[in-house]
N, CA and C atoms of all chains as a GROMACS GRO file, in nm:
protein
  561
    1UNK      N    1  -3.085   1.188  -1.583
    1UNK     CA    2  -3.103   1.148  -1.444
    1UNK      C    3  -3.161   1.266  -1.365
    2UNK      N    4  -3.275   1.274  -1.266
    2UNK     CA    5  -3.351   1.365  -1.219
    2UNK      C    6  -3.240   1.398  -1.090
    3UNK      N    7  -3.334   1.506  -1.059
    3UNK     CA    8  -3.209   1.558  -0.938
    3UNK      C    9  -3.204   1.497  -0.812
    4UNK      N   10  -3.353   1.408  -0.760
    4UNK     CA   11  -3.341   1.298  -0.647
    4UNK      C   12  -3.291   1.201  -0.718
    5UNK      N   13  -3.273   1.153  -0.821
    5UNK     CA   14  -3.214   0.996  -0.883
    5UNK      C   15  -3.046   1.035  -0.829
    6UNK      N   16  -2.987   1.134  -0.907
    6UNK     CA   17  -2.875   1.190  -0.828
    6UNK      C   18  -2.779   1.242  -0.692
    7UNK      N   19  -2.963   1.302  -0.605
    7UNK     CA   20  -2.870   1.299  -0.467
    7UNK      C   21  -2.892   1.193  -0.376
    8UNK      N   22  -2.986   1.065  -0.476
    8UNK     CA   23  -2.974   0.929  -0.386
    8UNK      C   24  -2.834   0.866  -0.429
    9UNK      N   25  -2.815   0.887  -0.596
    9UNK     CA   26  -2.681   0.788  -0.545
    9UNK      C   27  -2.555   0.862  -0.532
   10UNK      N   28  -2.534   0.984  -0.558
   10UNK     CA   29  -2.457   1.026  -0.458
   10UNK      C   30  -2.461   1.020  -0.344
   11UNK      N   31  -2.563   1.026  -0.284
   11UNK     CA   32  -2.570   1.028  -0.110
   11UNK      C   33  -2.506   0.877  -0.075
   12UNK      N   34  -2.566   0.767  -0.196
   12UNK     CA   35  -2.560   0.663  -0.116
   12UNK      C   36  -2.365   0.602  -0.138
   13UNK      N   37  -2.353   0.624  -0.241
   13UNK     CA   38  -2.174   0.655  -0.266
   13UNK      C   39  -2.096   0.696  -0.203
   14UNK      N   40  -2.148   0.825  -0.109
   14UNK     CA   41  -2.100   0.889  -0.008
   14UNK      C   42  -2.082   0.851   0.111
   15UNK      N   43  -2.177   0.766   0.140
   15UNK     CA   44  -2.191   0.671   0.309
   15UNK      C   45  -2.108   0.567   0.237
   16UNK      N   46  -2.104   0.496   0.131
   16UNK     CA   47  -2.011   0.402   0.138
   16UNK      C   48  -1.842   0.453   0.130
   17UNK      N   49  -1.829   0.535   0.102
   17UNK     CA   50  -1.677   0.601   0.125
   17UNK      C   51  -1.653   0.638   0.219
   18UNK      N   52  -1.762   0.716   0.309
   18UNK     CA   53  -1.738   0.709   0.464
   18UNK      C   54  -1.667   0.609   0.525
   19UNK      N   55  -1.738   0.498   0.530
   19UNK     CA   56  -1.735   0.351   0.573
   19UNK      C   57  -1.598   0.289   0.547
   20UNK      N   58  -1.589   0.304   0.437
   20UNK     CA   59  -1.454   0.223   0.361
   20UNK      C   60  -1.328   0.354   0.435
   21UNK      N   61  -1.342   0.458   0.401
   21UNK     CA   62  -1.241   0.570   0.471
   21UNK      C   63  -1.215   0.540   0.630
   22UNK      N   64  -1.330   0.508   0.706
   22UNK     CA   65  -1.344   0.498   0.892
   22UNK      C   66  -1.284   0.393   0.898
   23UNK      N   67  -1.327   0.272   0.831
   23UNK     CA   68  -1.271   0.153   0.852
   23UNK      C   69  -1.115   0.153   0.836
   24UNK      N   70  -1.028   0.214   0.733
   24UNK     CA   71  -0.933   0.167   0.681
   24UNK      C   72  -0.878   0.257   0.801
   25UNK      N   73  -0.884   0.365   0.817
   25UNK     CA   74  -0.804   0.469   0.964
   25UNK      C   75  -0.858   0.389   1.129
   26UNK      N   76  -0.891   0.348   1.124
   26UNK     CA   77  -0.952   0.258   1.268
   26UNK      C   78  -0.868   0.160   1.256
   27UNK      N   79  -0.880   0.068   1.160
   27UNK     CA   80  -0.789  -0.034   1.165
   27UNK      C   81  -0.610   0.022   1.119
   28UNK      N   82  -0.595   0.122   1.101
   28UNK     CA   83  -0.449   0.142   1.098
   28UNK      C   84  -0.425   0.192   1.282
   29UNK      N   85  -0.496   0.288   1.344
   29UNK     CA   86  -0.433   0.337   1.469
   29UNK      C   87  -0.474   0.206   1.570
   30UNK      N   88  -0.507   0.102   1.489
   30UNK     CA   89  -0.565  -0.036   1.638
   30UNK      C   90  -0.393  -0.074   1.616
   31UNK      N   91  -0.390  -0.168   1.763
   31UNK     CA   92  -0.265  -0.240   1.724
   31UNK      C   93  -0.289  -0.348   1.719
   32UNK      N   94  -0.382  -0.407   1.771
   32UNK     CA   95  -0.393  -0.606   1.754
   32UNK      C   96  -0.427  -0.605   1.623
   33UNK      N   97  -0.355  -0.753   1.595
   33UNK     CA   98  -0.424  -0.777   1.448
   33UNK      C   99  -0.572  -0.842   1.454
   34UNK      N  100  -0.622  -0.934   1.568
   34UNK     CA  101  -0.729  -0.976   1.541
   34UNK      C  102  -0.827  -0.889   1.534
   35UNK      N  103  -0.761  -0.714   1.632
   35UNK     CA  104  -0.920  -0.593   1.584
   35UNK      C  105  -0.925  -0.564   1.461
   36UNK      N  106  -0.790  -0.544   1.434
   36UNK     CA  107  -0.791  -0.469   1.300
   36UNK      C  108  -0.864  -0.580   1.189
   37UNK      N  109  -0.896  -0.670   1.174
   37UNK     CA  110  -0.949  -0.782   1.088
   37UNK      C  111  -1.097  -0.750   1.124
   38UNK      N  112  -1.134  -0.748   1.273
   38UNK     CA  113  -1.300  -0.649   1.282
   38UNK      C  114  -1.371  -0.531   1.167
   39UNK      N  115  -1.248  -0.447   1.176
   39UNK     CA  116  -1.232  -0.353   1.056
   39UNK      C  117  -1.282  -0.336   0.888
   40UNK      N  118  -1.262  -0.486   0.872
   40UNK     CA  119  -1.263  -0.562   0.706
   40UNK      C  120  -1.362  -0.568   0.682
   41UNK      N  121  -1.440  -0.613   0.768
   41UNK     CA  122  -1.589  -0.685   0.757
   41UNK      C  123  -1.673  -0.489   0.698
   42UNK      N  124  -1.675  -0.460   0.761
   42UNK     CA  125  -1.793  -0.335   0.739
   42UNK      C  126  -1.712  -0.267   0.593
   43UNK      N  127  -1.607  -0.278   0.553
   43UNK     CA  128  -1.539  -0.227   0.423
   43UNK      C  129  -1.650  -0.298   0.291
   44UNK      N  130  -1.622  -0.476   0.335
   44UNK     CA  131  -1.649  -0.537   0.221
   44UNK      C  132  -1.819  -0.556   0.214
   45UNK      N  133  -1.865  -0.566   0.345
   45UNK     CA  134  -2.051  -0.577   0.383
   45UNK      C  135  -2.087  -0.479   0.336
   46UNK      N  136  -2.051  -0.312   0.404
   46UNK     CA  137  -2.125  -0.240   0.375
   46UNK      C  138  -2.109  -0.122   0.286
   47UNK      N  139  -1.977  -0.075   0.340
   47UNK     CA  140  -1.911   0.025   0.242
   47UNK      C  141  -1.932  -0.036   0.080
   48UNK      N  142  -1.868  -0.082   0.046
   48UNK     CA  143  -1.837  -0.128  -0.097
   48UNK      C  144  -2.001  -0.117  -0.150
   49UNK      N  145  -2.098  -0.220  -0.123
   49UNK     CA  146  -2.166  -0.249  -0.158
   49UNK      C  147  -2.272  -0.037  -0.177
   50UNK      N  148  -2.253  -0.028  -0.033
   50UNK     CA  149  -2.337   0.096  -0.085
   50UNK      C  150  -2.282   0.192  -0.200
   51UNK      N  151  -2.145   0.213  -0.207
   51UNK     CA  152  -2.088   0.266  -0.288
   51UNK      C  153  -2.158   0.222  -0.490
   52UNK      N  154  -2.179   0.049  -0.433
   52UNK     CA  155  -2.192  -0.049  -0.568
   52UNK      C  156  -2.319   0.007  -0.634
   53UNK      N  157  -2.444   0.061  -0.510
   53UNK     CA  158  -2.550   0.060  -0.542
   53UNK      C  159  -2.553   0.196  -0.562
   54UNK      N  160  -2.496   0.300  -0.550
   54UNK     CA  161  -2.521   0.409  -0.581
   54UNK      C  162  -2.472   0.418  -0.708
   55UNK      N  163  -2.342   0.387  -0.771
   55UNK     CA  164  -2.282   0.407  -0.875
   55UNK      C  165  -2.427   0.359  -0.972
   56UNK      N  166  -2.474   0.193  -0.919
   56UNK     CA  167  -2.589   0.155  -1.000
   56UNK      C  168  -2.701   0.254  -1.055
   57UNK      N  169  -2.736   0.310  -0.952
   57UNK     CA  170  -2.857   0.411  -0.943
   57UNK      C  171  -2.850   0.519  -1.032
   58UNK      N  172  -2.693   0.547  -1.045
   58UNK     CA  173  -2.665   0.653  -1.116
   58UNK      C  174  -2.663   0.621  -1.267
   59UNK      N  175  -2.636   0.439  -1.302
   59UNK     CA  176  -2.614   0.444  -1.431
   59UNK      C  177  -2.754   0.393  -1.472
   60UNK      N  178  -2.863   0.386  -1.393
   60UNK     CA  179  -2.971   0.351  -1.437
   60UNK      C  180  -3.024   0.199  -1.433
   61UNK      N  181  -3.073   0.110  -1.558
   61UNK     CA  182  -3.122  -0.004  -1.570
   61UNK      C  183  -3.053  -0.021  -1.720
   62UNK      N  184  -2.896  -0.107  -1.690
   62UNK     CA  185  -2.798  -0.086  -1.822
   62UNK      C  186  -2.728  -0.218  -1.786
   63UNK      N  187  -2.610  -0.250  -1.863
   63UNK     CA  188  -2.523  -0.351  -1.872
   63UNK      C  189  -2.446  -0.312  -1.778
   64UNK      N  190  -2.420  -0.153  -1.760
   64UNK     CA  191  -2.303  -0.112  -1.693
   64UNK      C  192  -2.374  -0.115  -1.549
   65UNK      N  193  -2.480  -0.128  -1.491
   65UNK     CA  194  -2.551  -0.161  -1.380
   65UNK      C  195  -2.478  -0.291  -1.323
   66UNK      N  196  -2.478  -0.348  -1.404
   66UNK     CA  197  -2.492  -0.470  -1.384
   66UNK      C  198  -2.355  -0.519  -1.380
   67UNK      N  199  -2.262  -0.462  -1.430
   67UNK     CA  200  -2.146  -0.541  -1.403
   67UNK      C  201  -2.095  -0.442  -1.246
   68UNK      N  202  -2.150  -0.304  -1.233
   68UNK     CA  203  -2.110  -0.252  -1.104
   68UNK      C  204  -2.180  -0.355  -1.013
   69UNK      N  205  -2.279  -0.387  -1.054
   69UNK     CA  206  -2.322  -0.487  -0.907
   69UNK      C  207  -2.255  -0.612  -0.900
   70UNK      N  208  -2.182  -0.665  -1.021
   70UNK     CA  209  -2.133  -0.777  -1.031
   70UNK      C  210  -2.011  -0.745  -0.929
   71UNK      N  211  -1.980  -0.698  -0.950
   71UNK     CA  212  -1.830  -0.653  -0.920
   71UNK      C  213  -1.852  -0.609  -0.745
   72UNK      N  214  -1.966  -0.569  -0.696
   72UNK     CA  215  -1.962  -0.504  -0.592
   72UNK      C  216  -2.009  -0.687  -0.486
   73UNK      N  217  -2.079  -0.751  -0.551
   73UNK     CA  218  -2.155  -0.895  -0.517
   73UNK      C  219  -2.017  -0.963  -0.515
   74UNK      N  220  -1.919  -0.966  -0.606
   74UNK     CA  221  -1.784  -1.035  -0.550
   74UNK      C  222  -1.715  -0.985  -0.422
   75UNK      N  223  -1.698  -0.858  -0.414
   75UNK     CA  224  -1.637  -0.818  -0.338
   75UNK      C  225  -1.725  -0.854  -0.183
   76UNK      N  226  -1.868  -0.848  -0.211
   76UNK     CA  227  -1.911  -0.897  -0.101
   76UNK      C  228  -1.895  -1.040  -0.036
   77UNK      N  229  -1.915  -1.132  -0.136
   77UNK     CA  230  -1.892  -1.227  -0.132
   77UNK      C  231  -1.766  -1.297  -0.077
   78UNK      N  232  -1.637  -1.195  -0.135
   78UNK     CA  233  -1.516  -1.303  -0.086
   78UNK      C  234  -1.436  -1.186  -0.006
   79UNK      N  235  -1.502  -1.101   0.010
   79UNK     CA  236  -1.438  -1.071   0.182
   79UNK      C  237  -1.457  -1.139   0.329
   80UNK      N  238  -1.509  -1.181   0.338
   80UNK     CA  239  -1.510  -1.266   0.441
   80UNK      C  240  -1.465  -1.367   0.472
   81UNK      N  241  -1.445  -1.444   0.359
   81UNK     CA  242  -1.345  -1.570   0.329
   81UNK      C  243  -1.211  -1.516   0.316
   82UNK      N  244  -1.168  -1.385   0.305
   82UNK     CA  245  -1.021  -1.328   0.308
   82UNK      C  246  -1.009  -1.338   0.485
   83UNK      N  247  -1.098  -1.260   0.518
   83UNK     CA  248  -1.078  -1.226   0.634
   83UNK      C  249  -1.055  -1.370   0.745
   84UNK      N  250  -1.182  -1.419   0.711
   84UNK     CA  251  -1.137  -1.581   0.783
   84UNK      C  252  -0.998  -1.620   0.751
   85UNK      N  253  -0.990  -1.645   0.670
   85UNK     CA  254  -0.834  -1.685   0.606
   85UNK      C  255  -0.751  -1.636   0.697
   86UNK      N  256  -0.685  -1.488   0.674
   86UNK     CA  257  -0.590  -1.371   0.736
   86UNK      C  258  -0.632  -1.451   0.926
   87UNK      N  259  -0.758  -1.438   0.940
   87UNK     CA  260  -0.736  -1.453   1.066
   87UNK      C  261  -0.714  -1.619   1.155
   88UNK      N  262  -0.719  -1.665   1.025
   88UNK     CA  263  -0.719  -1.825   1.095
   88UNK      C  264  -0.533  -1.841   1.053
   89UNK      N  265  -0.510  -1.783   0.973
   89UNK     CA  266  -0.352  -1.790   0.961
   89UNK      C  267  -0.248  -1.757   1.037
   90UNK      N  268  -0.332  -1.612   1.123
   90UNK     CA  269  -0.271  -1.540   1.211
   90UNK      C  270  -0.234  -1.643   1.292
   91UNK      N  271  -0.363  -1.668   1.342
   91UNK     CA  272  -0.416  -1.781   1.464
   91UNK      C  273  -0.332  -1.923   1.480
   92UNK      N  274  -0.309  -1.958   1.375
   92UNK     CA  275  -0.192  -2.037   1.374
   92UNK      C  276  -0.043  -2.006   1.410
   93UNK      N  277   0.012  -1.935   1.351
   93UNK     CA  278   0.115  -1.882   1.410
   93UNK      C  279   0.165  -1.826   1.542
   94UNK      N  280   0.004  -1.785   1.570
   94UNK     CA  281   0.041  -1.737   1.737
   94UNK      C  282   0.058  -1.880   1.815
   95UNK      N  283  -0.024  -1.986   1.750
   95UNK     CA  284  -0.063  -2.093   1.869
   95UNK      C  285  -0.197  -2.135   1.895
   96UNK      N  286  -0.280  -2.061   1.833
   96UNK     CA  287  -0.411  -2.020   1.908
   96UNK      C  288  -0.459  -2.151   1.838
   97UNK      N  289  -0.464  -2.098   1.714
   97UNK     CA  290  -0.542  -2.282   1.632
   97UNK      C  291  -0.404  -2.352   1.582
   98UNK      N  292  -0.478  -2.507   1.605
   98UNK     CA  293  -0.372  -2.614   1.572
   98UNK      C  294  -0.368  -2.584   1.410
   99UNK      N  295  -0.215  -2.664   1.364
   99UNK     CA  296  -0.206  -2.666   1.238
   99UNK      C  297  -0.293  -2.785   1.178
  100UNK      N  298  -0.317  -2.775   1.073
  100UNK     CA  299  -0.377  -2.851   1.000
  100UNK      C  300  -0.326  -3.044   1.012
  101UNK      N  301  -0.395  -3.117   1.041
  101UNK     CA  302  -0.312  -3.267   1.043
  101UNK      C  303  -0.282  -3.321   0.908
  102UNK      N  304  -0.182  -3.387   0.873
  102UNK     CA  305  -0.150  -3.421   0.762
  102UNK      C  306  -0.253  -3.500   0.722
  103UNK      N  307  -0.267  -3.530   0.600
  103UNK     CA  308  -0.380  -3.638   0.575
  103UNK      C  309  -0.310  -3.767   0.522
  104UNK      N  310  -1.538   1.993  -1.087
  104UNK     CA  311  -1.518   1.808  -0.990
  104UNK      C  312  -1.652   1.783  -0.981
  105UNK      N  313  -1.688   1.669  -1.033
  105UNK     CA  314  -1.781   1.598  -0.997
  105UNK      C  315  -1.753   1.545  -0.862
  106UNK      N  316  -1.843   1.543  -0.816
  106UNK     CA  317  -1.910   1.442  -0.700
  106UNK      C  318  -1.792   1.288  -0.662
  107UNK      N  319  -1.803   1.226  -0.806
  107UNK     CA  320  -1.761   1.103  -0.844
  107UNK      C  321  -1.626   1.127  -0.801
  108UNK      N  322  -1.565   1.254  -0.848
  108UNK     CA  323  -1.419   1.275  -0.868
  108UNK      C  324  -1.405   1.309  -0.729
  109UNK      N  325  -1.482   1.380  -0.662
  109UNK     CA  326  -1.409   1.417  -0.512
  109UNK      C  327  -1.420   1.262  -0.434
  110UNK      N  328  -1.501   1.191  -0.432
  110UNK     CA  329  -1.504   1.077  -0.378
  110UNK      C  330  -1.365   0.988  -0.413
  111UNK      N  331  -1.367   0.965  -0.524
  111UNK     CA  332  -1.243   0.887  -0.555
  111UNK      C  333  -1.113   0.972  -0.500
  112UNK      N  334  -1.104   1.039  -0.536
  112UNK     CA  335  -1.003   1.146  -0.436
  112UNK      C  336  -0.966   1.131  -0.256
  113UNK      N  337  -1.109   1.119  -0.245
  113UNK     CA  338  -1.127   1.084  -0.081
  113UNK      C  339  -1.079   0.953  -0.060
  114UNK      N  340  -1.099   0.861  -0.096
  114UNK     CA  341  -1.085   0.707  -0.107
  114UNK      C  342  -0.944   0.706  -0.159
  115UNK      N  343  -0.879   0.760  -0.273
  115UNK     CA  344  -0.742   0.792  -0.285
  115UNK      C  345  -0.648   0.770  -0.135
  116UNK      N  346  -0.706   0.881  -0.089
  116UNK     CA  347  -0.641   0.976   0.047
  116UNK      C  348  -0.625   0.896   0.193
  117UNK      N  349  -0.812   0.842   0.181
  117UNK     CA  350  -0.805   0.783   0.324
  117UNK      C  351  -0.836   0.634   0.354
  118UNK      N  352  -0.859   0.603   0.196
  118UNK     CA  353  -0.883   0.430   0.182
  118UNK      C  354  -0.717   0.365   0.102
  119UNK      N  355  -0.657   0.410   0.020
  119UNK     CA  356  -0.533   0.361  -0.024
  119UNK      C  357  -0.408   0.367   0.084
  120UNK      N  358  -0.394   0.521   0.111
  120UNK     CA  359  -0.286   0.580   0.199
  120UNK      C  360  -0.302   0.479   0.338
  121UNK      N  361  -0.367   0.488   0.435
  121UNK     CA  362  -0.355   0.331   0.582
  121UNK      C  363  -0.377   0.194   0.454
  122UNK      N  364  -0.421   0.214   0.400
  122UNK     CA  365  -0.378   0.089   0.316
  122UNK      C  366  -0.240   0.041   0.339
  123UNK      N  367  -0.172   0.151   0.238
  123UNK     CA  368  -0.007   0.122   0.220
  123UNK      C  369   0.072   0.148   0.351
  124UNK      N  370   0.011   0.161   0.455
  124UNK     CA  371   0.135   0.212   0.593
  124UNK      C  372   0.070   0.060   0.645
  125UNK      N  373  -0.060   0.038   0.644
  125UNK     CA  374  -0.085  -0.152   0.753
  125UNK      C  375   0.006  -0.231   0.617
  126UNK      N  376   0.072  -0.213   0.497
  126UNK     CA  377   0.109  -0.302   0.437
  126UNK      C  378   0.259  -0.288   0.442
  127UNK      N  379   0.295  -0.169   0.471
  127UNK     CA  380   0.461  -0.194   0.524
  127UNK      C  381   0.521  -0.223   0.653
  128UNK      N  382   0.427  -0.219   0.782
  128UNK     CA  383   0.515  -0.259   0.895
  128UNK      C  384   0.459  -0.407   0.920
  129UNK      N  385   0.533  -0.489   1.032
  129UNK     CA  386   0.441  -0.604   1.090
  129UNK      C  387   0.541  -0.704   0.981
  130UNK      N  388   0.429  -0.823   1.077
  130UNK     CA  389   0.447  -0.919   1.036
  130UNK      C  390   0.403  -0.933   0.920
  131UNK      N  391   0.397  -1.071   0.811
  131UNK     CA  392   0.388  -1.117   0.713
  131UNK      C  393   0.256  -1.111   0.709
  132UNK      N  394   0.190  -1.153   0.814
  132UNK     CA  395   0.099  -1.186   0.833
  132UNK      C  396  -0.026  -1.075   0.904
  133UNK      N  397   0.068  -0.950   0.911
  133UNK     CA  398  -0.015  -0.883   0.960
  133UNK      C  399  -0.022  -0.723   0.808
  134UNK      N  400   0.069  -0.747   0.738
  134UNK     CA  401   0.087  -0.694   0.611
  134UNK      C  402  -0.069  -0.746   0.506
  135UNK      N  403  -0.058  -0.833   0.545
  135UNK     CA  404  -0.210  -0.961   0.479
  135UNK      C  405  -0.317  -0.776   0.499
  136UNK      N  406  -0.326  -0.773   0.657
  136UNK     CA  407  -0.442  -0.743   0.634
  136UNK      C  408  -0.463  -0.522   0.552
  137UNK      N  409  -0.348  -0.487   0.539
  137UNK     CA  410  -0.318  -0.372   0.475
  137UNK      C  411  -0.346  -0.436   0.335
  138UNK      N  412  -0.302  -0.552   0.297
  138UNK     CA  413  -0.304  -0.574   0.144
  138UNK      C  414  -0.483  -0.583   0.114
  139UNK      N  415  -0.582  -0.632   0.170
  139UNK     CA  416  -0.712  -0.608   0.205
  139UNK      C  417  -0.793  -0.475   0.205
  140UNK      N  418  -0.711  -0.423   0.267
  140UNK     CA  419  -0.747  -0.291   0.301
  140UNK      C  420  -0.774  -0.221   0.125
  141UNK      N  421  -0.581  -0.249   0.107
  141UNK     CA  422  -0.601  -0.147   0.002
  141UNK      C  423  -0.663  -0.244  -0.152
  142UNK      N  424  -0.722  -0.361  -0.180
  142UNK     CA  425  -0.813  -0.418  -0.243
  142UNK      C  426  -0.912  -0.345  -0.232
  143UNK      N  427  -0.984  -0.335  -0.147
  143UNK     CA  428  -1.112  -0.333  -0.128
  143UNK      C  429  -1.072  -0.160  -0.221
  144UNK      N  430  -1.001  -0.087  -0.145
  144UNK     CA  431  -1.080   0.048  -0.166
  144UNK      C  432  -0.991   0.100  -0.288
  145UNK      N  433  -0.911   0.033  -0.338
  145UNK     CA  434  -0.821   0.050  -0.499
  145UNK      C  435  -0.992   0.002  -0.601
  146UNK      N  436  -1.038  -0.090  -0.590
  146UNK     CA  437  -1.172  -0.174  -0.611
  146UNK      C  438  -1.276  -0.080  -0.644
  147UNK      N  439  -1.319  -0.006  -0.536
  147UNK     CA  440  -1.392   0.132  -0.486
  147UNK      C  441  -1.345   0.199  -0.611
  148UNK      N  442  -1.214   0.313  -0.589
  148UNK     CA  443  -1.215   0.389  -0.674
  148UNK      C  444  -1.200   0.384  -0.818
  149UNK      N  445  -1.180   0.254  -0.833
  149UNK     CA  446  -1.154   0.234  -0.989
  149UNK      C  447  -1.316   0.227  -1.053
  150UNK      N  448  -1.386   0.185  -0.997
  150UNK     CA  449  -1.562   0.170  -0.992
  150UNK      C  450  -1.564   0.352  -0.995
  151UNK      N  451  -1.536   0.432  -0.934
  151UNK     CA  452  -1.570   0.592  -0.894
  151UNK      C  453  -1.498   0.622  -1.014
  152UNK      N  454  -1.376   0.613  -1.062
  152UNK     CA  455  -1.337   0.685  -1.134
  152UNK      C  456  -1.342   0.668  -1.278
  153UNK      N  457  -1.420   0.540  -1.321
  153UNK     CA  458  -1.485   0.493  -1.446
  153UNK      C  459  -1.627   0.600  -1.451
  154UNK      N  460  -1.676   0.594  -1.348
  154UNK     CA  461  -1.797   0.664  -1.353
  154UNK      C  462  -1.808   0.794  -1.347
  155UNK      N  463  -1.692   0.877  -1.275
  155UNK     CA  464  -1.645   0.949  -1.357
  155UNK      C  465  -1.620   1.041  -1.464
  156UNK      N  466  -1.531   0.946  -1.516
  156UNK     CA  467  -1.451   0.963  -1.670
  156UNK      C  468  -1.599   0.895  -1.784
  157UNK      N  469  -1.729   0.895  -1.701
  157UNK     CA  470  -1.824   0.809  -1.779
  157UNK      C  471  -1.760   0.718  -1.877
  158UNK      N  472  -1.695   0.615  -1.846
  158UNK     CA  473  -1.644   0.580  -1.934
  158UNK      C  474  -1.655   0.388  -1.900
  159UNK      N  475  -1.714   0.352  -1.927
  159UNK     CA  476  -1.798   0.195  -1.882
  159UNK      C  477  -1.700   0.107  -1.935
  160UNK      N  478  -1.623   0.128  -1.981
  160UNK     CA  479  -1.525  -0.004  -2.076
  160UNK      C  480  -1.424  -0.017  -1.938
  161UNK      N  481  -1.432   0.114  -1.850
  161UNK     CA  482  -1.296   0.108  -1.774
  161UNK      C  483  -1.317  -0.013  -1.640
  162UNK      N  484  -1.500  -0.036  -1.650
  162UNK     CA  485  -1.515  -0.100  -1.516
  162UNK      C  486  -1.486  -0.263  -1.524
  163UNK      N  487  -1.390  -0.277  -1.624
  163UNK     CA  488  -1.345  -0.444  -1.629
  163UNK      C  489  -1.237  -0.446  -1.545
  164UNK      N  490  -1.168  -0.349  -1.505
  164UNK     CA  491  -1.030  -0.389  -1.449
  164UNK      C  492  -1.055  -0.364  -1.267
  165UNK      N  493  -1.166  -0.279  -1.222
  165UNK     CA  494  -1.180  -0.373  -1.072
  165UNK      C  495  -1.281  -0.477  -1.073
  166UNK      N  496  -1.370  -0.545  -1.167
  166UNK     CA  497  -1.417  -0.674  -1.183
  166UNK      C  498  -1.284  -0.766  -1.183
  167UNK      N  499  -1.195  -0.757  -1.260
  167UNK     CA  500  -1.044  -0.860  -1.239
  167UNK      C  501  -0.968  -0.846  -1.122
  168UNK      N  502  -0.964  -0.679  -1.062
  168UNK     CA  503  -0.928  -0.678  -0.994
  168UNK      C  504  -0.972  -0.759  -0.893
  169UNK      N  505  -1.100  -0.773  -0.818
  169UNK     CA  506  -1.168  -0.856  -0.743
  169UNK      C  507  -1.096  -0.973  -0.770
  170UNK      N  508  -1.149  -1.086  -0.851
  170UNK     CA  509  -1.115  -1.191  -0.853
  170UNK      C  510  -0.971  -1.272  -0.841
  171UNK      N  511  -0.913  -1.174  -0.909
  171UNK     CA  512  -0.734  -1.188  -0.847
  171UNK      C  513  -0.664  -1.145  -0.787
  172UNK      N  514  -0.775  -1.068  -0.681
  172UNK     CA  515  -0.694  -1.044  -0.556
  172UNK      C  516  -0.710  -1.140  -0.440
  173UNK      N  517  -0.841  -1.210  -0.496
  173UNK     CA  518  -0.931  -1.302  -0.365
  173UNK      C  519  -0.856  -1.422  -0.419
  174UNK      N  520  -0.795  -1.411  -0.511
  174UNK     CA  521  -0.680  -1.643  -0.524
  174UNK      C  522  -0.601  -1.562  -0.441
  175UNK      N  523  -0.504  -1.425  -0.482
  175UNK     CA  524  -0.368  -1.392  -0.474
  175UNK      C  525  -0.360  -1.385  -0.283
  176UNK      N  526  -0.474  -1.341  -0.224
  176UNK     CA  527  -0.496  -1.352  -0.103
  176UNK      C  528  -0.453  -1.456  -0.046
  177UNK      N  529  -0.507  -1.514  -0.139
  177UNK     CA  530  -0.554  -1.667  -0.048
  177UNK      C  531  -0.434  -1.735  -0.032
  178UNK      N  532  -0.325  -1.736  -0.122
  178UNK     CA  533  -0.219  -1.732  -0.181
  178UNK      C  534  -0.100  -1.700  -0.056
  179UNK      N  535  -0.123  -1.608  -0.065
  179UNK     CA  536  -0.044  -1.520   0.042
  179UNK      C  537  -0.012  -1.578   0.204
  180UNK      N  538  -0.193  -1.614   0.220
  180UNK     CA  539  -0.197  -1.628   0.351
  180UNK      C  540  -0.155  -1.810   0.350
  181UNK      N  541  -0.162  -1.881   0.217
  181UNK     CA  542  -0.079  -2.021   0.265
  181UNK      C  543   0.042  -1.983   0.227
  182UNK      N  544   0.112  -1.916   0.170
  182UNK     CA  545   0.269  -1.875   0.186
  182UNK      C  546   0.311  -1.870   0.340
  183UNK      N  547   0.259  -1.731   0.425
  183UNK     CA  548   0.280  -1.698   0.524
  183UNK      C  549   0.235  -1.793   0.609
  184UNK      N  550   0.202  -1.910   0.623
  184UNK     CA  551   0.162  -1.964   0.734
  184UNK      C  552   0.234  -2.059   0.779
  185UNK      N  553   0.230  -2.130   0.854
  185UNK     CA  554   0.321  -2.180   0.960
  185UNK      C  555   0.335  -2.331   0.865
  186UNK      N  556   0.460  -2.354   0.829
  186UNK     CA  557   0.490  -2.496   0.790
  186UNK      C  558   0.471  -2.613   0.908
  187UNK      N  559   0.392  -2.731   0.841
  187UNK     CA  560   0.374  -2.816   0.936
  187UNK      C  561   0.489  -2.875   0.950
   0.00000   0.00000   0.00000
């Protein structure tokens, strides 16, 4: 691996640990839960994923590429549907959204 | 230390640790979102610390991890929710 192939995906590994690190301390000193759920979104969008693509960069054009992106494409994928979830659950309990009608 | 290793270290420190403190106080429901927290970035370092230990066999267990944390979630949050 050349020495820019390396300080791209380190660099880019590095902004995603930023991200995932800011996020997780922001959402611990918030006190509402609906900010702290603001929080989630940039962990699983952006952090993770840059982290996904640097690790990629680093292992080249391999199997092991490919399951880091697999793995980083889930996490993108079903964070947001956590987060909806967490926050539509909340939302219920406070009052805010009705419960579900029986069917 | 690699690079890899101080990162996972970092993510250790400042992505697990508010992990585990939003997952012990609060509500049931507000524990949900610490358990998130520390997914995502347990996820992270297990990805950092395969890469690492160069060691590619290790990156099956946050691929599982992912996927059974996103039912066990889901899980969670119809446990905790308000009985009709």
């Amino acid at each position: 691996m050349s020495g820019v192939t390396a300080a791209v995906a380190v660099g880019l590994s590095a902004a995603g640990v930023l991200v995932i690190v800011a996020c997780a301390v922001l959402a611990l000193v918030t006190n509402d839960l609906y900010a702290r759920l603001h929080f989630l979104s940039p962990m699983t969008s952006l952090g993770a994923p840059l982290v996904t693509l640097g690790l990629a960069v680093s292992s080249g054009w391999s199997l092991t590429a490919g399951q880091l992106l697999l793995t980083g494409a889930l996490l993108l994928v079903t964070g947001p549907g956590l987060e909806v979830a967490i926050g539509r659950t909340a939302a219920q309990q406070d009052g805010i959204e009705p419960l579900e009608s029986p069917e | 230390m690699t690079a890899w290793m101080i990162e996972t270290v970092v993510l250790a420190v400042g992505g697990v640790g508010p992990a585990i403190l939003l997952a012990a106080r609060g509500r049931p429901v507000q524990r949900l979102v610490g358990l998130q927290v520390g997914t995502v970035s347990v996820t992270v370092l297990l990805m950092l610390f395969a890469q690492s230990q160069h060691q590619s066999s290790y990156l099956i267990v946050p691929l599982v991890l992912v996927v059974l944390s996103f039912v066990g979630t889901l899980v969670f949050t119809r446990l905790t929710g308000p009985k009709p």
